[in-house]
PDB file of N, H, CA, C and O in Angstrom:
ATOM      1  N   UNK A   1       4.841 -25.079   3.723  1.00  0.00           N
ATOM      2  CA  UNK A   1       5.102 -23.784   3.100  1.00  0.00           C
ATOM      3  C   UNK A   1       3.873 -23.360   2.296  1.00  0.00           C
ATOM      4  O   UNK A   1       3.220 -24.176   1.646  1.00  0.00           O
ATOM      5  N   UNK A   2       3.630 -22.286   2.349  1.00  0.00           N
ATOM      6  H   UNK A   2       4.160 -21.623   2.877  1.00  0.00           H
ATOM      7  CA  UNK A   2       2.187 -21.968   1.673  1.00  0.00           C
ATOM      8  C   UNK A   2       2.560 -21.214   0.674  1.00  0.00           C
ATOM      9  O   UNK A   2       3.451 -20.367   0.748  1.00  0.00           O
ATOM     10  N   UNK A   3       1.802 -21.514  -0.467  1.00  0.00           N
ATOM     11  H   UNK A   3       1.079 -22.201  -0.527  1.00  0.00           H
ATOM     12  CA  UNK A   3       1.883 -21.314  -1.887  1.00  0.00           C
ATOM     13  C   UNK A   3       1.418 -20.066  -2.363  1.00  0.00           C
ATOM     14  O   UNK A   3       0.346 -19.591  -1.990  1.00  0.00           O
ATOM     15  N   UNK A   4       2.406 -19.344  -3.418  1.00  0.00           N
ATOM     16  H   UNK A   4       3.277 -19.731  -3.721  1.00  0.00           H
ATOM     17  CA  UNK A   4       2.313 -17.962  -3.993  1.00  0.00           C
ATOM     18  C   UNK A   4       0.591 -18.298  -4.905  1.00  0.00           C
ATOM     19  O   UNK A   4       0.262 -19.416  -5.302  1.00  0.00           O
ATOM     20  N   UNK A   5      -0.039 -17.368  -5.017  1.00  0.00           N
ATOM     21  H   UNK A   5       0.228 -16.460  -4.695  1.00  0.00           H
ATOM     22  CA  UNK A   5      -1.303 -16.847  -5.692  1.00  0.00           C
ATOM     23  C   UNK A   5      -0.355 -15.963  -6.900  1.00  0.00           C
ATOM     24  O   UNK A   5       0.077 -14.825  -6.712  1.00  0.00           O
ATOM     25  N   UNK A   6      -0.223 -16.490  -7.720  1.00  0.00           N
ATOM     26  H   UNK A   6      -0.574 -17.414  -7.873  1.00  0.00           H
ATOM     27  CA  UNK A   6       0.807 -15.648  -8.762  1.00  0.00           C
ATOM     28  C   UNK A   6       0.076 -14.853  -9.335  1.00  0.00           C
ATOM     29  O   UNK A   6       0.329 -13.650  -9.395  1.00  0.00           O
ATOM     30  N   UNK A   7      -1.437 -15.664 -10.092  1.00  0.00           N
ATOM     31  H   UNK A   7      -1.642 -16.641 -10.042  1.00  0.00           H
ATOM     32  CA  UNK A   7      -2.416 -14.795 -10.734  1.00  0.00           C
ATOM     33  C   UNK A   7      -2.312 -13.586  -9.950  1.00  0.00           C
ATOM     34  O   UNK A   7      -1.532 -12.655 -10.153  1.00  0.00           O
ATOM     35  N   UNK A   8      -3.219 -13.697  -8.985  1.00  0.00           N
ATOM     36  H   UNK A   8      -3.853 -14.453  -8.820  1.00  0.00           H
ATOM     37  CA  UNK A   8      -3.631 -12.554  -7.740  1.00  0.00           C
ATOM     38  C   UNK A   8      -2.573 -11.522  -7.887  1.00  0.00           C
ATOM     39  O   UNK A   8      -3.008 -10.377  -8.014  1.00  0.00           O
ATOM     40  N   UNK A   9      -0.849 -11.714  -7.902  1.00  0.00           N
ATOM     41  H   UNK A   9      -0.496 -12.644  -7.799  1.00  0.00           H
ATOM     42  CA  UNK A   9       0.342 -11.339  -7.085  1.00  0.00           C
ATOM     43  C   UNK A   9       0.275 -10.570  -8.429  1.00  0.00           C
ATOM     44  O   UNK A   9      -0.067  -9.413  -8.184  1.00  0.00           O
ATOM     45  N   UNK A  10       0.516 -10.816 -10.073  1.00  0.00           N
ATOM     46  H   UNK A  10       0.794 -11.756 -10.272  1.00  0.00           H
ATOM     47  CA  UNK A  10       0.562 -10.449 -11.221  1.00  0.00           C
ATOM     48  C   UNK A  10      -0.187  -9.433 -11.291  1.00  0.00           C
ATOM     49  O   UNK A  10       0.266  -8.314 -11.534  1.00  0.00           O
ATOM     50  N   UNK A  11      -1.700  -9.720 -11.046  1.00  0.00           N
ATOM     51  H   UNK A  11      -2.069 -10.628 -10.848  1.00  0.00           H
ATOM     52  CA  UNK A  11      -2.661  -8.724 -11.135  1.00  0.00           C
ATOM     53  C   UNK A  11      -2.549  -7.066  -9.857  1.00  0.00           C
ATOM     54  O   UNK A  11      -2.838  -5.871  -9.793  1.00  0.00           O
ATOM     55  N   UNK A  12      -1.976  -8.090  -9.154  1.00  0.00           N
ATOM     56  H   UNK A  12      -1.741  -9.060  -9.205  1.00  0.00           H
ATOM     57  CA  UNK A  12      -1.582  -6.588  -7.710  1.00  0.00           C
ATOM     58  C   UNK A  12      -0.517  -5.391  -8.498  1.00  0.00           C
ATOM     59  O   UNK A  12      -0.328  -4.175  -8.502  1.00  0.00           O
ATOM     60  N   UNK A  13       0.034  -6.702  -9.166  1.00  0.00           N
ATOM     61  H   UNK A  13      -0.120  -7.690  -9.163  1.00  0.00           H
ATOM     62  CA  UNK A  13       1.432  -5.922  -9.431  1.00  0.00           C
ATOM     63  C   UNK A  13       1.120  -5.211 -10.657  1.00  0.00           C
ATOM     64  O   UNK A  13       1.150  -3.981 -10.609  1.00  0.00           O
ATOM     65  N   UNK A  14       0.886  -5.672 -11.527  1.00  0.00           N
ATOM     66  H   UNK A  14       0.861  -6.670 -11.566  1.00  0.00           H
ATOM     67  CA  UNK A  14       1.030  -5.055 -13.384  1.00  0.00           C
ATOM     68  C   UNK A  14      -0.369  -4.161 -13.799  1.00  0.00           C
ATOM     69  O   UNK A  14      -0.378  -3.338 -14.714  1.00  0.00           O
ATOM     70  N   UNK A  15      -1.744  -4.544 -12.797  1.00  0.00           N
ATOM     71  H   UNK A  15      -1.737  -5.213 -12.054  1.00  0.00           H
ATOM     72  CA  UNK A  15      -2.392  -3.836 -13.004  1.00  0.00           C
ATOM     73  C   UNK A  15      -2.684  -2.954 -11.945  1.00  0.00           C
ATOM     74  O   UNK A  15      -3.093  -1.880 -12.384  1.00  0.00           O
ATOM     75  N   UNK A  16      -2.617  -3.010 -10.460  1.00  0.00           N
ATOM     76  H   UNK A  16      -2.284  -3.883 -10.102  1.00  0.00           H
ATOM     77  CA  UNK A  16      -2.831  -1.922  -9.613  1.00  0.00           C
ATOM     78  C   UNK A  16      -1.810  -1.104  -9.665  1.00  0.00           C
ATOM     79  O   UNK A  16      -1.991   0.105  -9.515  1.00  0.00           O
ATOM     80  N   UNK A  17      -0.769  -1.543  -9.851  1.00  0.00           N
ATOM     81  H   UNK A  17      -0.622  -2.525  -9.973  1.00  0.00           H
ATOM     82  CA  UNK A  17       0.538  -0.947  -9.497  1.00  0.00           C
ATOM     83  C   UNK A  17       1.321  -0.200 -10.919  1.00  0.00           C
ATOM     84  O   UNK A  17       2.129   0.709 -11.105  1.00  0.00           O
ATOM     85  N   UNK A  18       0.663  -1.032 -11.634  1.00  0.00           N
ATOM     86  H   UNK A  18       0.007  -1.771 -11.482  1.00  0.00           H
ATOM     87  CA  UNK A  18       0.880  -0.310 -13.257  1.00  0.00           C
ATOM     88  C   UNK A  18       2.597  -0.939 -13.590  1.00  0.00           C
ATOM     89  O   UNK A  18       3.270  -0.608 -14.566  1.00  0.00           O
ATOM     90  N   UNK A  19       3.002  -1.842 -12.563  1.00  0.00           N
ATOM     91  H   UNK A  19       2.455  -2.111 -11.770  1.00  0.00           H
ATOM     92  CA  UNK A  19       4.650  -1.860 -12.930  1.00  0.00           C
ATOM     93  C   UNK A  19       4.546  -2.789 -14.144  1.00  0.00           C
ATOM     94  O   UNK A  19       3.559  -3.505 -14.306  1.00  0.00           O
ATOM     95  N   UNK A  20       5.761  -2.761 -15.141  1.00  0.00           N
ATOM     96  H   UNK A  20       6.563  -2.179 -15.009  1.00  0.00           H
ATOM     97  CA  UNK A  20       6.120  -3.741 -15.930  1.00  0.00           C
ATOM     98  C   UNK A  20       6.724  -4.946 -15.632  1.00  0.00           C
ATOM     99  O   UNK A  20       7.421  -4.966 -14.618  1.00  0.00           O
ATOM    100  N   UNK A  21       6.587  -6.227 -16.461  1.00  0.00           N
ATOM    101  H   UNK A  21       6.021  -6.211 -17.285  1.00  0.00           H
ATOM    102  CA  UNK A  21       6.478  -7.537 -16.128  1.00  0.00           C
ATOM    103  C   UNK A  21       8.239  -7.567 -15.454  1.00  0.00           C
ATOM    104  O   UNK A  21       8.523  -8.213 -14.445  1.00  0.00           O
ATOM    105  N   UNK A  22       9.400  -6.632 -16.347  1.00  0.00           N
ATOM    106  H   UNK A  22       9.170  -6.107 -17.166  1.00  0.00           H
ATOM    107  CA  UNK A  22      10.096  -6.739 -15.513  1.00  0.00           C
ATOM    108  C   UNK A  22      10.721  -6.180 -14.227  1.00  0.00           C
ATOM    109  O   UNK A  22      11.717  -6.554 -13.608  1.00  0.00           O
ATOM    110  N   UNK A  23       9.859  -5.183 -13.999  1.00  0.00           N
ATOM    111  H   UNK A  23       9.049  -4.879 -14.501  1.00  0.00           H
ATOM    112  CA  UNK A  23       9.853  -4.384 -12.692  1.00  0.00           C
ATOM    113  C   UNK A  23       9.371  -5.526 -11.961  1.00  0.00           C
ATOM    114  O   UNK A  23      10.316  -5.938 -11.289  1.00  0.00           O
ATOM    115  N   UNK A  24       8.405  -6.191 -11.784  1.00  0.00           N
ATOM    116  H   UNK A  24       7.637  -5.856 -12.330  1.00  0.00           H
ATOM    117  CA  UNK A  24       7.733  -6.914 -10.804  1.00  0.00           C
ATOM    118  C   UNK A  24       8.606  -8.243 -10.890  1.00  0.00           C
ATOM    119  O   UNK A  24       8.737  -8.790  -9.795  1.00  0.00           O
ATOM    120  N   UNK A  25       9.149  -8.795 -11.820  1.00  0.00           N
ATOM    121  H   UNK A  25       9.043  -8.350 -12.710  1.00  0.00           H
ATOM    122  CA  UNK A  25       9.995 -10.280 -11.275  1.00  0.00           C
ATOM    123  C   UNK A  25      11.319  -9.231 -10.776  1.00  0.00           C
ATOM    124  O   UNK A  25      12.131  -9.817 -10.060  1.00  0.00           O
ATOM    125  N   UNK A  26      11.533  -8.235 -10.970  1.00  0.00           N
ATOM    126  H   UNK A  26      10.873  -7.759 -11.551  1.00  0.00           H
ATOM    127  CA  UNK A  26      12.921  -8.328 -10.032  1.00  0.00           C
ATOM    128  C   UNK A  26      12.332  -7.657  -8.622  1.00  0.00           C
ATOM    129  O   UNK A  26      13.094  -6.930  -7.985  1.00  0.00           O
ATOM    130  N   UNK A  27      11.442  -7.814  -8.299  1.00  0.00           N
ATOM    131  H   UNK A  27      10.823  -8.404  -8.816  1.00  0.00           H
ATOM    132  CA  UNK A  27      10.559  -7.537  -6.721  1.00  0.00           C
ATOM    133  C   UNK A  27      11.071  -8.563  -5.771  1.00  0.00           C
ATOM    134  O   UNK A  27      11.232  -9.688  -6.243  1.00  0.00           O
ATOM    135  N   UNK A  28      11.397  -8.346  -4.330  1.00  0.00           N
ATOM    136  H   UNK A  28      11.266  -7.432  -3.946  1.00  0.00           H
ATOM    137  CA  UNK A  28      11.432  -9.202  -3.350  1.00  0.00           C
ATOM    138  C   UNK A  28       9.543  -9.433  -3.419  1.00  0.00           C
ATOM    139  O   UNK A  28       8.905  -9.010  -4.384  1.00  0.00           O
ATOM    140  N   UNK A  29       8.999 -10.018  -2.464  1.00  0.00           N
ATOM    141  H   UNK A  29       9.517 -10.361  -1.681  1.00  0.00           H
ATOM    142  CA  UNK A  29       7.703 -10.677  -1.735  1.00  0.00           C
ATOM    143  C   UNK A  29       7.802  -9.433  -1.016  1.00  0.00           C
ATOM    144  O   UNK A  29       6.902  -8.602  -1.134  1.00  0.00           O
ATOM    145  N   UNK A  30       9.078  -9.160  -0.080  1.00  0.00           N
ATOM    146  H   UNK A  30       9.809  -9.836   0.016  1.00  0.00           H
ATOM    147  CA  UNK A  30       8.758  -7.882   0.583  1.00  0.00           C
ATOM    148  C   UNK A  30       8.392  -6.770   0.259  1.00  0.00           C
ATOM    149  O   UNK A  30       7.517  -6.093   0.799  1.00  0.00           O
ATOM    150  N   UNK A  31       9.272  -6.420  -0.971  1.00  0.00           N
ATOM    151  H   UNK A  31       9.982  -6.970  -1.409  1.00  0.00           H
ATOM    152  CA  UNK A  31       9.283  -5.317  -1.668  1.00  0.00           C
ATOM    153  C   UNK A  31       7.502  -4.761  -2.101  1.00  0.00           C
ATOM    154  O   UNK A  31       6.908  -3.709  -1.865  1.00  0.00           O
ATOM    155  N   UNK A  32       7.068  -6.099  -2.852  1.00  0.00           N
ATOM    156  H   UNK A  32       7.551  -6.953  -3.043  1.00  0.00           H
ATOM    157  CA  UNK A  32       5.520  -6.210  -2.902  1.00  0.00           C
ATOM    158  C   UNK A  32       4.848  -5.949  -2.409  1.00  0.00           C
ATOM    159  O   UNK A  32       3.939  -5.287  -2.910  1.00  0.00           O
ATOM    160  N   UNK A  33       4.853  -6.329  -0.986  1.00  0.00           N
ATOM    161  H   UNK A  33       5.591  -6.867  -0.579  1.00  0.00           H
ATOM    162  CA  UNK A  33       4.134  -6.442  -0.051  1.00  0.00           C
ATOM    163  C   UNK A  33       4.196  -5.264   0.324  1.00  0.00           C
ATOM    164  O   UNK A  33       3.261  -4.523   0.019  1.00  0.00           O
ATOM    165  N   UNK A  34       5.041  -4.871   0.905  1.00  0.00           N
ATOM    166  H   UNK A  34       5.800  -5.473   1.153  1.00  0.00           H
ATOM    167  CA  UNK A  34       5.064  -3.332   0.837  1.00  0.00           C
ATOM    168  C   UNK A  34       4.444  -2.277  -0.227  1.00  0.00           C
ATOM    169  O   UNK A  34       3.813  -1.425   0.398  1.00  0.00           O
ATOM    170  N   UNK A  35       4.423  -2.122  -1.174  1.00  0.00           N
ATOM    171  H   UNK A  35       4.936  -2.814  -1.682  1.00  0.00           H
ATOM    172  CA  UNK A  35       4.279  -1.294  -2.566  1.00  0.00           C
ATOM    173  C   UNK A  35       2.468  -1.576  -2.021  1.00  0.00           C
ATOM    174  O   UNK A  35       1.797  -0.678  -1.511  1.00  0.00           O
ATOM    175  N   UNK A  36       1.949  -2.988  -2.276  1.00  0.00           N
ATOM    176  H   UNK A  36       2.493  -3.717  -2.690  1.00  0.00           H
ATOM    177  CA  UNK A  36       0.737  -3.289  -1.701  1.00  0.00           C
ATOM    178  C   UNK A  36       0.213  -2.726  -0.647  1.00  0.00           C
ATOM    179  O   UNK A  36      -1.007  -2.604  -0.545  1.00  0.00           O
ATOM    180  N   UNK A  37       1.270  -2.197   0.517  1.00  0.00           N
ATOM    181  H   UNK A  37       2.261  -2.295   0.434  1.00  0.00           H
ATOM    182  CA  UNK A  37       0.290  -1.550   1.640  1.00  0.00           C
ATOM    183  C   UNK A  37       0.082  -2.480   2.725  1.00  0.00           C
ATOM    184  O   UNK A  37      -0.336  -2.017   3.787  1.00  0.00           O
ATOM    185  N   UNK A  38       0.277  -3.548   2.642  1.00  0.00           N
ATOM    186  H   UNK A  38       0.617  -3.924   1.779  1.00  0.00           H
ATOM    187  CA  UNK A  38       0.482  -5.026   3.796  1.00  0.00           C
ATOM    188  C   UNK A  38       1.486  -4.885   4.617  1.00  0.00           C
ATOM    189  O   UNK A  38       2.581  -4.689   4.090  1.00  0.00           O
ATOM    190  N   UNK A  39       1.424  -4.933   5.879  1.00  0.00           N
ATOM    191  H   UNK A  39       0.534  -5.092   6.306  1.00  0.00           H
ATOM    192  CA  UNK A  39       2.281  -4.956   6.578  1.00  0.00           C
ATOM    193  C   UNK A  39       2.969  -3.549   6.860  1.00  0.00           C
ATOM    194  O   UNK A  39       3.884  -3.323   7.652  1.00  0.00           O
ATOM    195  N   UNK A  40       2.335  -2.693   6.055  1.00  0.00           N
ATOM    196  H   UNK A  40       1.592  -2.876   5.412  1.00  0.00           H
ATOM    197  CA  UNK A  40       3.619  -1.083   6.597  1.00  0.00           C
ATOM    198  C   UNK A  40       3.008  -0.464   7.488  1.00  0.00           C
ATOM    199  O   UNK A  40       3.307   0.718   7.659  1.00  0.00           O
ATOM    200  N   UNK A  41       2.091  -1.010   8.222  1.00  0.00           N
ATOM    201  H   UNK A  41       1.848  -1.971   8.083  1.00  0.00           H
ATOM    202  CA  UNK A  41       2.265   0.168   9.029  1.00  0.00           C
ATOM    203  C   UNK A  41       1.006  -0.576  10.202  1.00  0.00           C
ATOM    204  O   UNK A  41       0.006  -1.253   9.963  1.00  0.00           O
ATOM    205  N   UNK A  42       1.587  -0.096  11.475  1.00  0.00           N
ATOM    206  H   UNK A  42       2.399   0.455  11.669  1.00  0.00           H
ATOM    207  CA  UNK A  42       0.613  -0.877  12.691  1.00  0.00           C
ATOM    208  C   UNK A  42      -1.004  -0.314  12.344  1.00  0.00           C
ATOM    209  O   UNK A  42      -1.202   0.756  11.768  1.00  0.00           O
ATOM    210  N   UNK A  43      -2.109  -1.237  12.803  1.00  0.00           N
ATOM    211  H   UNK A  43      -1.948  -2.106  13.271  1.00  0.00           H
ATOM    212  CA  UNK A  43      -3.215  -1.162  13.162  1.00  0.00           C
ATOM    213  C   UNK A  43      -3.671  -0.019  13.864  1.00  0.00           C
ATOM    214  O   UNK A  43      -3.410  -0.248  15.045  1.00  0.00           O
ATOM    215  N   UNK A  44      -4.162   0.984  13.776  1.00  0.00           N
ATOM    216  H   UNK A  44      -4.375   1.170  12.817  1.00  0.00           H
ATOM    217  CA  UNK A  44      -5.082   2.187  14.673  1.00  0.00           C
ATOM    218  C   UNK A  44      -5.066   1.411  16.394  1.00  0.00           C
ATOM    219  O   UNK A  44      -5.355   0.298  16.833  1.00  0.00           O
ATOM    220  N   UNK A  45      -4.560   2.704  16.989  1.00  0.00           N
ATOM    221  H   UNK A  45      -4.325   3.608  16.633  1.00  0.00           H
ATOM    222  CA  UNK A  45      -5.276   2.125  18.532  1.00  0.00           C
ATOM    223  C   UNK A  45      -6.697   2.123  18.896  1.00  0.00           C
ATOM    224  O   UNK A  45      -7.448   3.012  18.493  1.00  0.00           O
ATOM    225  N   UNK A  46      -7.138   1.054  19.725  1.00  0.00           N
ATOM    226  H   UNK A  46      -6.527   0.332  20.053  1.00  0.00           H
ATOM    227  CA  UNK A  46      -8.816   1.149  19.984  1.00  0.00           C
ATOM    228  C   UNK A  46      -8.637   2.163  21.353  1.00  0.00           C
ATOM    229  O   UNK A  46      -7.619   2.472  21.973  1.00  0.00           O
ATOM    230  N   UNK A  47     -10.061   2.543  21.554  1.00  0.00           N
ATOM    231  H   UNK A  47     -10.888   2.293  21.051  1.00  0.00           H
ATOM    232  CA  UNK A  47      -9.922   2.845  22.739  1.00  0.00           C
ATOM    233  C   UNK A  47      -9.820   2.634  24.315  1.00  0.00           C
ATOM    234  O   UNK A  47     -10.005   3.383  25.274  1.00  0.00           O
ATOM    235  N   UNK A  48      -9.445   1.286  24.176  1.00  0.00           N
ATOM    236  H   UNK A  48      -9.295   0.678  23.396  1.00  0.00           H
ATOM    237  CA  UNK A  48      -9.461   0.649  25.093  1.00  0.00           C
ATOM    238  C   UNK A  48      -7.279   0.654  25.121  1.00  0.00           C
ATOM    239  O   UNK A  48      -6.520   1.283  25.859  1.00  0.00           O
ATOM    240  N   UNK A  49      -7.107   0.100  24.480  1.00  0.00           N
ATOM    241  H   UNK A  49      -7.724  -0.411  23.880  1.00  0.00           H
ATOM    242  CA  UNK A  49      -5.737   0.670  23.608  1.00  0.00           C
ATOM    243  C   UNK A  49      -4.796   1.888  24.668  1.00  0.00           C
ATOM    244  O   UNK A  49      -3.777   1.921  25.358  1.00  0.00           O
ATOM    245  N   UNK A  50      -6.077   2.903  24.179  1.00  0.00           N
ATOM    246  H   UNK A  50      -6.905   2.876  23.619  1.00  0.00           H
ATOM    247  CA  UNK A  50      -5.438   4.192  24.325  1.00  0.00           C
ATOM    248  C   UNK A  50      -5.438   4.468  25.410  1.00  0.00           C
ATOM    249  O   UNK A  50      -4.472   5.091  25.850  1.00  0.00           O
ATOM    250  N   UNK A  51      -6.819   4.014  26.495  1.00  0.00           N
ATOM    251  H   UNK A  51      -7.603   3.508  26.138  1.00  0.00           H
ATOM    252  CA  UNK A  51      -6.731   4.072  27.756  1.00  0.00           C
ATOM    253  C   UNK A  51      -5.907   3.567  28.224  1.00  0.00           C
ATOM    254  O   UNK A  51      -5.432   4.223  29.151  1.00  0.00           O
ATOM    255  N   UNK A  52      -5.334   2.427  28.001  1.00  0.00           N
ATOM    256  H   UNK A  52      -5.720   1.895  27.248  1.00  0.00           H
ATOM    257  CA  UNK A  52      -4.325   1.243  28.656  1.00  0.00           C
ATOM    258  C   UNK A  52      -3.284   2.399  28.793  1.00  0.00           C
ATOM    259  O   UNK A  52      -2.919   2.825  29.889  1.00  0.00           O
ATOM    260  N   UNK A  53      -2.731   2.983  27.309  1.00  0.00           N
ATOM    261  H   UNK A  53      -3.028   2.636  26.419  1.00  0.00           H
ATOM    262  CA  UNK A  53      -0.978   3.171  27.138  1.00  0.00           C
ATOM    263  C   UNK A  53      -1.586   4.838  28.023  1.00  0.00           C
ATOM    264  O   UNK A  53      -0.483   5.384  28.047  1.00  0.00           O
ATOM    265  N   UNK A  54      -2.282   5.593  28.509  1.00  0.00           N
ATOM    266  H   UNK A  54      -3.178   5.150  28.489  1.00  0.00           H
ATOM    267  CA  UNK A  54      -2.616   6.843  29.085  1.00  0.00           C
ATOM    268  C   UNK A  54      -2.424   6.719  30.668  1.00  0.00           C
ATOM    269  O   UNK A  54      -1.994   7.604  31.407  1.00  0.00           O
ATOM    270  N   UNK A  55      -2.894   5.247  31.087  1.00  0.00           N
ATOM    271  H   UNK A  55      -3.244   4.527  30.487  1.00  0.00           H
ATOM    272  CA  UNK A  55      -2.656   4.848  32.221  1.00  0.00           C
ATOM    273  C   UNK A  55      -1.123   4.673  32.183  1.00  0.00           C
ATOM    274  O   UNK A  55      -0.605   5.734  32.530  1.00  0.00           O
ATOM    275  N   UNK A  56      -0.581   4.116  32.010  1.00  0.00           N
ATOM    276  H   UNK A  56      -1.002   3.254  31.728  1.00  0.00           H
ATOM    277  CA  UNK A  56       0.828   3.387  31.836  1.00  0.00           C
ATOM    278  C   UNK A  56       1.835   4.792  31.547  1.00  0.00           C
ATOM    279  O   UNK A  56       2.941   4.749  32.084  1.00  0.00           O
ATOM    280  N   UNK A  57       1.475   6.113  30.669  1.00  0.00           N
ATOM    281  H   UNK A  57       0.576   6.147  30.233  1.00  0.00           H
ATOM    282  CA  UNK A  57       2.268   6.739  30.867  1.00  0.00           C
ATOM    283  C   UNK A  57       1.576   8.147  31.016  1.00  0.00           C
ATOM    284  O   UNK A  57       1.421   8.885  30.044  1.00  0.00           O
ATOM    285  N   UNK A  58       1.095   8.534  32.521  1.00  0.00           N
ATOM    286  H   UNK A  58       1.221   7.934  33.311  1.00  0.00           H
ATOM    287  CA  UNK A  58      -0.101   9.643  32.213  1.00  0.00           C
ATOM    288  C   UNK A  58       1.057  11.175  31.814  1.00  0.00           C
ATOM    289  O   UNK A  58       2.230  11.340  32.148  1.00  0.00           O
ATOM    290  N   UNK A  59       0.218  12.009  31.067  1.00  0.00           N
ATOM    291  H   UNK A  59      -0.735  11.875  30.795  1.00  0.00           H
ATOM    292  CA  UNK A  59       1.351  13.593  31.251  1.00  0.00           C
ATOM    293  C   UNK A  59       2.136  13.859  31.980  1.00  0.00           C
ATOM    294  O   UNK A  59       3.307  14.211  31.837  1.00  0.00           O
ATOM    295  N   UNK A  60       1.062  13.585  33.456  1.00  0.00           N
ATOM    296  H   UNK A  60       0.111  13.298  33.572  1.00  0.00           H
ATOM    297  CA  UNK A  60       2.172  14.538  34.718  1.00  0.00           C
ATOM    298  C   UNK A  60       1.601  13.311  35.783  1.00  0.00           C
ATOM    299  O   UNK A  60       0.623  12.563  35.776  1.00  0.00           O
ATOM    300  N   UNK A  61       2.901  13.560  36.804  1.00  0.00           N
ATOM    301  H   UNK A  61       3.695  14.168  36.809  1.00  0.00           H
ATOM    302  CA  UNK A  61       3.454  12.469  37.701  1.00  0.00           C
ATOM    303  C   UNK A  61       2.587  13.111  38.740  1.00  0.00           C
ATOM    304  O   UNK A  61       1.768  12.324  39.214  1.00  0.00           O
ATOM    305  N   UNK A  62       2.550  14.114  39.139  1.00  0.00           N
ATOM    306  H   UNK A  62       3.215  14.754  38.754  1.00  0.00           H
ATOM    307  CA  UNK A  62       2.202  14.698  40.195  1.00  0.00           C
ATOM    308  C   UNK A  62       3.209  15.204  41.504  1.00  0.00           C
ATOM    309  O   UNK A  62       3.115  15.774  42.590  1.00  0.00           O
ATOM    310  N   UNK A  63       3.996  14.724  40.816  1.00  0.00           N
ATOM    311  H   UNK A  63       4.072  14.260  39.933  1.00  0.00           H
ATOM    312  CA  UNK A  63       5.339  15.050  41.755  1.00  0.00           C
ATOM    313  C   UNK A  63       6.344  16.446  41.485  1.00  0.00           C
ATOM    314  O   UNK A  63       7.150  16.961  42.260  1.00  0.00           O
ATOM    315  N   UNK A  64       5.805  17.014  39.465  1.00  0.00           N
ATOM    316  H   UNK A  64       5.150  16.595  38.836  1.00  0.00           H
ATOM    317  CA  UNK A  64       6.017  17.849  39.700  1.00  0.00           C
ATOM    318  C   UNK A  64       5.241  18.765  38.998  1.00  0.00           C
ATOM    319  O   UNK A  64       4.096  18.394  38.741  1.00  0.00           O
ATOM    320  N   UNK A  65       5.733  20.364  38.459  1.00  0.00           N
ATOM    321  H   UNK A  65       6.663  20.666  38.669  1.00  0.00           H
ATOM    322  CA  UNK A  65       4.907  21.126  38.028  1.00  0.00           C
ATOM    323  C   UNK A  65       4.725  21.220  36.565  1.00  0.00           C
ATOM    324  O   UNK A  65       5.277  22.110  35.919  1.00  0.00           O
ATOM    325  N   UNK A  66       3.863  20.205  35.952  1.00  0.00           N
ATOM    326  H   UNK A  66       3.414  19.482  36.477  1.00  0.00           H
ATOM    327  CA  UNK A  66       3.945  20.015  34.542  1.00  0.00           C
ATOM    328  C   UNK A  66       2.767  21.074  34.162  1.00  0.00           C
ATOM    329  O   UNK A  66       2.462  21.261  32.984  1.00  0.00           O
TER     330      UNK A  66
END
């Protein structure tokens, strides 16, 4: 099991985040993590990415009049 960075987690919390000591102990890890910006939200597509999913679903089929 890998170990909380509390300093680090304290400092995310009470000084980036401005919350009070008891706003932040009644926090899930998730809750944190989230508020932090980790984990919410997928990675940018590359363009290699974008070509893939353009192939896979182009506009028009050709079958009809798009």
């Amino acid at each position: 099991m890998k170990a909380f960075d509390w300093p680090a987690l304290m400092r995310a919390g009470m000084q980036s985040l401005a919350l009070k000591p008891s706003e932040f102990w009644a926090l899930t890890p998730a809750e944190l993590q989230l508020m932090l910006g980790q984990g919410a939200a997928s990675p940018p597509l590359t363009r290699v990415q974008l070509e893939e999913l353009s192939r896979s679903y182009p506009d028009s089929r050709g079958d009809r009049d798009d």
